[in-house]
N, C-alpha and C positions, 0 to 999 in steps of 0.2 A: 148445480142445484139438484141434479135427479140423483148423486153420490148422496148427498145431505140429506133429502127424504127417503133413500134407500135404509142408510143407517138409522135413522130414528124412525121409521115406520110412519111417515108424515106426519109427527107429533113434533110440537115445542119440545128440543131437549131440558128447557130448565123447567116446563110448569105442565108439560103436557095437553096443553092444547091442540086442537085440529084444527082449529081455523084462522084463517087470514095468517099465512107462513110465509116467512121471508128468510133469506140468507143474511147473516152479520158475520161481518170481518171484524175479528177480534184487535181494536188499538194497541199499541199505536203502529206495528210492521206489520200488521197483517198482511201476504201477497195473495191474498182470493184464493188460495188451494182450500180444498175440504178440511186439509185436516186442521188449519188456522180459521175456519168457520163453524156456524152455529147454526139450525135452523129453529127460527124464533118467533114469536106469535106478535102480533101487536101490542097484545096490553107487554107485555115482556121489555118490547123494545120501546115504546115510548117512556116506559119506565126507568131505561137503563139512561137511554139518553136525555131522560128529563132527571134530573136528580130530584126534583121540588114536585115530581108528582107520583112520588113513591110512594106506595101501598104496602105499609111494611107485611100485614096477614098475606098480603097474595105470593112474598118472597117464601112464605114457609114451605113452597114447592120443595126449596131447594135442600132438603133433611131429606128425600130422596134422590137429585139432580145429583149432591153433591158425590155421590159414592158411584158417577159414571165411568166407566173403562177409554171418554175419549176424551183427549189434554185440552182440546178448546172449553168443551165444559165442565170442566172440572176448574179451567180458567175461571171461567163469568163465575160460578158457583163464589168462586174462592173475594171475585171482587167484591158480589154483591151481600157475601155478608162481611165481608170488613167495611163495606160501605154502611151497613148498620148495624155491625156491632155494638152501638150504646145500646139497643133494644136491649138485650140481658140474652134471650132466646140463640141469635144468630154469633154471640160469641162462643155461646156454647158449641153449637155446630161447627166453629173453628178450630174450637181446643180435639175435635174428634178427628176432623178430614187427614190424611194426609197426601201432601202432594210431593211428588219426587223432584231434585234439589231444580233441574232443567224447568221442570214445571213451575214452579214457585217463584223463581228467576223471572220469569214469562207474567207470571199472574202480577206478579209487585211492580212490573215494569209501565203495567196500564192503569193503576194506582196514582203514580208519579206522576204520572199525567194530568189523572184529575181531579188532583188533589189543588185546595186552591190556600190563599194567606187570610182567610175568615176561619181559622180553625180555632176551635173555642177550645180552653188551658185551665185544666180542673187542679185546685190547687191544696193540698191540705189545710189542718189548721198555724201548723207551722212556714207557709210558703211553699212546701216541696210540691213541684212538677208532680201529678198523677197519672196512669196509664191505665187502659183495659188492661186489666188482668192482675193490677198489682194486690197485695194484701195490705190492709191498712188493720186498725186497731182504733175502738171506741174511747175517746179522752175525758166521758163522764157518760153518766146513768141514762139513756135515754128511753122516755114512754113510746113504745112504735101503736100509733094512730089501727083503728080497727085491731085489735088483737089482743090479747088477754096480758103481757109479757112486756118487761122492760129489757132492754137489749143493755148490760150490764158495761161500764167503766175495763176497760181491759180485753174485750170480748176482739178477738180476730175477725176482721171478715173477709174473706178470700176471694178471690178471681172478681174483684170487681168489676163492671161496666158503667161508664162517663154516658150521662144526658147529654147528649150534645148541644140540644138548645139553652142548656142553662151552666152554667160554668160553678153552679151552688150544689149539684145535685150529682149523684154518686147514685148506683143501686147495685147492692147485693144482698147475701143470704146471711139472716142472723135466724137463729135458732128453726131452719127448713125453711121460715120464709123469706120471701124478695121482699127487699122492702129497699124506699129513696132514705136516703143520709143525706145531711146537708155536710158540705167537707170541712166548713168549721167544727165539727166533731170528731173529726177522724185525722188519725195522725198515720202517714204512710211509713210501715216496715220496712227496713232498709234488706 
């Protein structure tokens, strides 16, 4: 533990916190060496290991966490935003980080884990399976709610992000702004 508050100067490495620090051993082989741990705060950890009491604003720590020089944190970084990637925000921080092939391997490996069969399946207006990140395309005229502009029959929308709680809802960027789609309008680019 005095390795782990040596290197992070007694702060949470993902949100920089000072207080109430503990050591986490990254799932699922962690064996307790430093360099397979984390030194982490409370709100941090009840978060990571509560999924249901996630705070998605307190995650936006990690737009700096995630550009750390040590592979555990750059780990959690990497789980906790593909753990909320539907946000829009923390996908973007994905398509940025990069992690070296060893890393990556490591980071997808505690994913699988807790990854569970409640996974909600966004599907376009034609049936096709939908993913973060895919491009889709608008299948008629739509009025986008607040905003002066209709998002046009044909219009691209790129690097989407999936609502997770609703399997109707899609959000990306049409003309600069974010806006929700329902996927009956969108037909996904092969």
């Amino acid at each position: 533990m005095t390795d782990l508050h040596t290197r992070s100067g007694s702060a949470c490495e993902l949100c920089a916190n000072s207080e109430n620090l503990s050591a986490y051993e990254l799932p699922p082989n962690s064996d307790g060496s430093t360099e397979q741990s984390l030194l982490a705060c409370d709100i941090c950890l009840d978060q990571i290991n509560n999924p249901e009491k996630v705070d998605v604003n307190h995650w936006r720590c990690l737009n700096d966490s995630m550009w750390s020089q040590v592979p555990a944190v750059q780990v959690m970084a990497w789980r906790m935003l593909t753990r909320l990637s539907a946000e829009g925000w923390p996908q973007e921080l994905l398509d940025m980080v990069y992690l070296d092939d060893e890393t990556l391997a490591w980071a997808k490996s505690g994913v699988e884990v807790e990854s569970d069969d409640d996974t909600v399946i966004h599907k376009d207006s034609n049936g096709a399976v939908l993913s973060a990140g895919d491009t889709v395309t608008l299948i008629k005229d739509l009025d986008v709610k607040g905003t002066s502009f209709t998002g046009k029959r044909g219009t691209a929308v790129r690097n989407i992000s999936l609502v997770q709680s609703n399997p109707d809802h899609i959000e990306g960027r049409v003309n600069g702004t974010q806006i929700v789609i329902l996927t009956k309008f969108v037909k996904r680019v092969s």
